[in-house]
C-alpha positions as CSV (number, residue, x, y, z in Angstrom):
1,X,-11.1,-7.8,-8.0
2,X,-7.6,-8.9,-9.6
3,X,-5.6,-9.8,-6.5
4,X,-1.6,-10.6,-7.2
5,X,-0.3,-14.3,-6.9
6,X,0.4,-14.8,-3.1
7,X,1.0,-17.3,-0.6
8,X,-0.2,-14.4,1.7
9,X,-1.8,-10.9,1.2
10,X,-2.4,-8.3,3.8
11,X,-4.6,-5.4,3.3
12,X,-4.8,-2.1,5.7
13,X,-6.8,0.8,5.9
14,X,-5.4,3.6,7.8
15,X,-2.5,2.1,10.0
16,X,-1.8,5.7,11.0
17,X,-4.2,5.7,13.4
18,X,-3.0,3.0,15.7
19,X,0.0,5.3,16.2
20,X,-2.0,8.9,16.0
21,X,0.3,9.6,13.1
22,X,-0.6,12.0,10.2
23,X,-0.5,10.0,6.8
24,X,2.1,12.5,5.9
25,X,4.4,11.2,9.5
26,X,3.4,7.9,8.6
27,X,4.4,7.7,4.8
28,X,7.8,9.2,5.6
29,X,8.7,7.2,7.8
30,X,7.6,3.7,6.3
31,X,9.8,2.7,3.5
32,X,8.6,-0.1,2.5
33,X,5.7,1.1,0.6
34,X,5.3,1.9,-2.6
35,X,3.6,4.6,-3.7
36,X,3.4,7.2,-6.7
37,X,3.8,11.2,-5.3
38,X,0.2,11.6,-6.6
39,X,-0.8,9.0,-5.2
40,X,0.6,10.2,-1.9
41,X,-0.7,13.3,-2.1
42,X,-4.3,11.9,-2.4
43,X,-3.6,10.2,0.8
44,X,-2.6,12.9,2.3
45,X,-5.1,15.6,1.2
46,X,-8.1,12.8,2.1
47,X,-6.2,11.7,5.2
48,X,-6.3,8.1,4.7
49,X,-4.4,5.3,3.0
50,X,-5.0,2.1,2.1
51,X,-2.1,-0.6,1.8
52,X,-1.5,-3.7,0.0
53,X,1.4,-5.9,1.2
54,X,1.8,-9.3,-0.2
55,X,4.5,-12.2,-0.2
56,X,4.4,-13.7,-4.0
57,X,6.9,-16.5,-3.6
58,X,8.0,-17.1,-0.2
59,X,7.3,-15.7,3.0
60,X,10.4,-13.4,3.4
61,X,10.2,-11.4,0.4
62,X,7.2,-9.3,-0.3
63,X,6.2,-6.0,-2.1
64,X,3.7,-3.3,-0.2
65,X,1.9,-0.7,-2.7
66,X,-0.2,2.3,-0.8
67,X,-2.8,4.4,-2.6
68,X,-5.6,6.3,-1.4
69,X,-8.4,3.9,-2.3
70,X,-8.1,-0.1,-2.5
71,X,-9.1,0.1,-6.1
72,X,-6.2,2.3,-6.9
73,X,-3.7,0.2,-4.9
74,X,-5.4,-3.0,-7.0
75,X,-5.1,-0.8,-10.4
76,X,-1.4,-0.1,-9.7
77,X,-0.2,-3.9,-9.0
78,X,-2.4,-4.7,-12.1
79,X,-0.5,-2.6,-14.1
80,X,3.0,-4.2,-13.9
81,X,4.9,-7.2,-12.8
82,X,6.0,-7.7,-9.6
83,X,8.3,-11.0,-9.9
């Protein structure tokens, strides 16, 4: 596994639950992740979602990427810079 250059990373596996939220309730009302409609509609249709959230530089700024498996969320932040 490829992780992206952090001084922290976080990674979730259905968060939805702790508020017995849909993924669909939960992904429309979190903005701050980042994820493709395809990808969305994975995580909906299999009911879970998996989230990466890291902090590359300091510990204000960060970038969160969703997906419906951790190697998809991995594959996506491979795939592009983030800085």
């Amino acid at each position: 596994m490829k992780f992206p250059k952090h001084h922290q990373l976080v990674i979730t596996h259905n968060e939805h639950h702790t508020s017995y939220e849909t993924v669909e309730s939960y992904l429309d009302r979190d903005e701050r992740i980042e994820i493709t409609k395809e990808d969305r509609d994975e995580c909906i249709r299999l009911g879970e979602i998996w989230e990466i959230q890291w902090y590359p530089n300091t510990p204000i700024s960060f970038y969160c990427v969703g997906g419906p498996s951790l190697e998809r969320c991995l594959q996506v932040i491979n795939a592009q810079e983030w800085e």
